[in-house]
N, C-alpha and C positions, 0 to 999 in steps of 0.2 A: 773225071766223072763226078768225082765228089764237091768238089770246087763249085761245079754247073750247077747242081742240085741244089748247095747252099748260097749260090749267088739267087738263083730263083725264088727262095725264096725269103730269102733279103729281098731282094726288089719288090716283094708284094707288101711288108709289115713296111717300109723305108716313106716317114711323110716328104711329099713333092716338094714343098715349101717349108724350108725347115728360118725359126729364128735367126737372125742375125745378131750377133753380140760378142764379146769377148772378154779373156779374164780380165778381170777390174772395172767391170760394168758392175751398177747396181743396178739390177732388174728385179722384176713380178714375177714372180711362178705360179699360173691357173691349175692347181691341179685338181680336177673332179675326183669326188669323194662318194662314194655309195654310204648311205647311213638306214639301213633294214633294206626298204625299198625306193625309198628318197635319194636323189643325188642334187650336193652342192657344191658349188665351188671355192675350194679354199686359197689362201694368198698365201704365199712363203717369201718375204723381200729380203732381199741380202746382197752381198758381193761375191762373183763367181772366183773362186779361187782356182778352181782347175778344171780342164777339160782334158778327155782322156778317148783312146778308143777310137776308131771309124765305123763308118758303113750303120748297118743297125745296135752295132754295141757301140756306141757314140754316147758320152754320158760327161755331165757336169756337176761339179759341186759348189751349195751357195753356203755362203756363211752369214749369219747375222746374230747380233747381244742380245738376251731373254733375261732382264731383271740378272744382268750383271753376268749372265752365263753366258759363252757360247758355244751356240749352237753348226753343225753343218747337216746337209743334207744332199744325199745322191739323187740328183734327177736323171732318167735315160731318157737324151733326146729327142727319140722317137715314140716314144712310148703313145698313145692313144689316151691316156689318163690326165698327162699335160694338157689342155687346151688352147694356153697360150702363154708365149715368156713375152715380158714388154721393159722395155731398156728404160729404167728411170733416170740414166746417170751413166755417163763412159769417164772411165780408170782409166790415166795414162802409166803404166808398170812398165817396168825394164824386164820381167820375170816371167813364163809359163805356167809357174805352178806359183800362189801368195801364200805358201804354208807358212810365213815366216808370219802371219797378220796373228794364228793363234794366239804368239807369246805378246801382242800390243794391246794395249789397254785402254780406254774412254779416247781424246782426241786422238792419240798419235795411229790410229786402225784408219784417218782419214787418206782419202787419195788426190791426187790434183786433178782435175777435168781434162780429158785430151780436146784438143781443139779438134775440128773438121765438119764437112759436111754429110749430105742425107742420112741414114739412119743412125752414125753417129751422132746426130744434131741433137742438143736436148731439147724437150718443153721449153723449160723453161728459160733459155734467148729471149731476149724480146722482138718483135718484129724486124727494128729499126740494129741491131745485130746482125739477124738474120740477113738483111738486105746490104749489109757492109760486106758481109761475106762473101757473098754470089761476084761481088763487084769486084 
């Protein structure tokens, strides 16, 4: 009884279309911001160090360096205040969770690009890349 109740309503807060991405992506995070009665959209870019949780408690954490500090931050998946995650860059890790990135320092927090195609594909391929691939 209680399961049904809480599967229902999971299924009404759960977005249809959720991001595609994975740890050691550097992505965008849209998340809208209410300011009095004004809402804008702010940008949080980093590397997802872990994903955690299913269903509507589904949540990831980005990390990224602020003037030599860093920084993480918990986004929940689902949430309504995301408006969009956009994959600037795919992480090829051997790992689940990159806790291990906290203790690295200026270059060595870099990751190697995984190879592949569609949404893993970066921008930034150049055309004649892209077309080597498919091939």
């Amino acid at each position: 009884m209680q399961n049904r109740i809480l599967k229902l309503v999971e299924d009404t807060t759960v977005k249809k279309e959720t991001p595609k991405f994975q740890i050691g992506d550097q992505v965008e995070v849209h998340q809208r911001i209410l300011e009095g009665s004004k809402e804008r959209t702010q940008v949080f870019a980093g590397v997802v160090i872990a994903m955690r949780g299913s269903g509507v408690r589904e949540s990831f954490i980005v990390r990224r360096i602020v003037q030599g500090e860093g920084v993480e931050r918990v986004f929940p998946l689902h949430s309504p205040k995301i408006s969009k995650v956009e994959v600037k860059r795919t992480g090829k890790v051997r790992r689940a969770k990159l806790y291990y990135m906290r203790k690295l320092v200026g270059k060595a927090t870099r990751l190697k690009e995984r190879k592949g195609k569609g949404p893993a594909m970066t921008p930034s391929k150049s055309a004649a890349q892209a077309a080597k691939a498919k091939a």
